[in-house]
C-alpha positions in Angstrom: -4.9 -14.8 -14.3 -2.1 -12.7 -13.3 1.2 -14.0 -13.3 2.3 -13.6 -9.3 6.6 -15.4 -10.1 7.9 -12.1 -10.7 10.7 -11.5 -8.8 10.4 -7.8 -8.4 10.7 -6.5 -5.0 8.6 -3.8 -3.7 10.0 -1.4 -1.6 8.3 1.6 0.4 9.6 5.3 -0.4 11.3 6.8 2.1 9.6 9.8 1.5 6.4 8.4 1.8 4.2 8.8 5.7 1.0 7.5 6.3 -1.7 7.3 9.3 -4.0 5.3 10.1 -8.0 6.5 8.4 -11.5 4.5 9.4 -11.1 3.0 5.7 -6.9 2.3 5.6 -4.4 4.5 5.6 -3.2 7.9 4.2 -0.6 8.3 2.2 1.5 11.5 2.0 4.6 12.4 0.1 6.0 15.7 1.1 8.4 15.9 -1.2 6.1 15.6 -4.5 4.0 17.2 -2.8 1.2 14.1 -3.2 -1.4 12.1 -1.2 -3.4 8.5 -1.7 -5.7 6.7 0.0 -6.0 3.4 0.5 -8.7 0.8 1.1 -7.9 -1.7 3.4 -6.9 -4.4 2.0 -4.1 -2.5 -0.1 -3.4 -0.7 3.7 -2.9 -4.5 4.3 -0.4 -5.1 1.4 1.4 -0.8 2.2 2.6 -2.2 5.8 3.8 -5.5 4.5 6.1 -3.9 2.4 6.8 -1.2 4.9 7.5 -4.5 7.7 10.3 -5.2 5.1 12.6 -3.0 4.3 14.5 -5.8 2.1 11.7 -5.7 -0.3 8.9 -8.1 -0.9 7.6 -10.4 -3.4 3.9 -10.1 -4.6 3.9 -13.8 -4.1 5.3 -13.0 -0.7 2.8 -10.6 0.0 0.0 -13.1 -1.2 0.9 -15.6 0.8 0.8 -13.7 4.1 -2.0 -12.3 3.6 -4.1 -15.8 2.6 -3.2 -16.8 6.2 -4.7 -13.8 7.0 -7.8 -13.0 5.1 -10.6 -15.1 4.1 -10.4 -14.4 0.7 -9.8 -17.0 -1.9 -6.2 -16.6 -3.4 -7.2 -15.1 -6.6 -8.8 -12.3 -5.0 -5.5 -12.2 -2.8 -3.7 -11.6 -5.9 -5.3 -9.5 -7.8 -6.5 -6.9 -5.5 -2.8 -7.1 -4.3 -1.4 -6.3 -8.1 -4.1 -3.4 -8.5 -3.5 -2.1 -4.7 -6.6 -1.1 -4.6 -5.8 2.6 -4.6 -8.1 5.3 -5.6 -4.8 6.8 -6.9 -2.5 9.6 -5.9 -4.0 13.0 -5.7 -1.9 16.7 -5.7 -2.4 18.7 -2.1 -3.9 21.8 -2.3 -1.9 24.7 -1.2 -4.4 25.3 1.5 -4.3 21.4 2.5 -2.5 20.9 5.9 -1.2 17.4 6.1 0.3 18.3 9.5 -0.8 15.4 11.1 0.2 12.7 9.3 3.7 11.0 11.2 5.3 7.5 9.8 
């Protein structure tokens, strides 16, 4: 079971965009020059710490989205620890990301 008390906060890069794909979301970060996708349930879990420029709890972020999705609250947590990402790729020179706004 993972341990969800952690007080870390999570925080969204500034350099970081994304838009909106049929599965989640795209991420791009111009400035390492990187991509990721992400599924939607970790798209879920990307705009809740994005809504809260603070920072957010995982237990926070769990516990929105349990009112949310009908999921039972281990899932919740550990798809929300693991993100779900298929993990961050390098663009291709030839790659436009042009249309990607945040």
């Amino acid at each position: 079971m993972i341990n969800i008390t952690d007080k870390t906060i999570w925080v969204v890069s500034g350099n970081v965009r994304f838009t909106n794909t049929p599965e989640g979301l795209l991420l791009v970060d111009f400035q390492r020059n990187m991509y990721c996708d992400l599924a939607l349930l970790a798209a879920a879990v990307w705009l809740l710490i994005e809504w809260t420029p603070a920072g957010i709890t995982v237990k926070e972020i769990v516990d929105l989205l349990e009112t949310a999705a009908p999921l039972p609250r281990r899932i919740l947590e550990t798809e929300t620890c693991i993100s779900g990402i298929t993990g961050p790729k390098r663009v291709r020179p030839e790659t436009t990301v042009a249309r990607v706004r945040g």
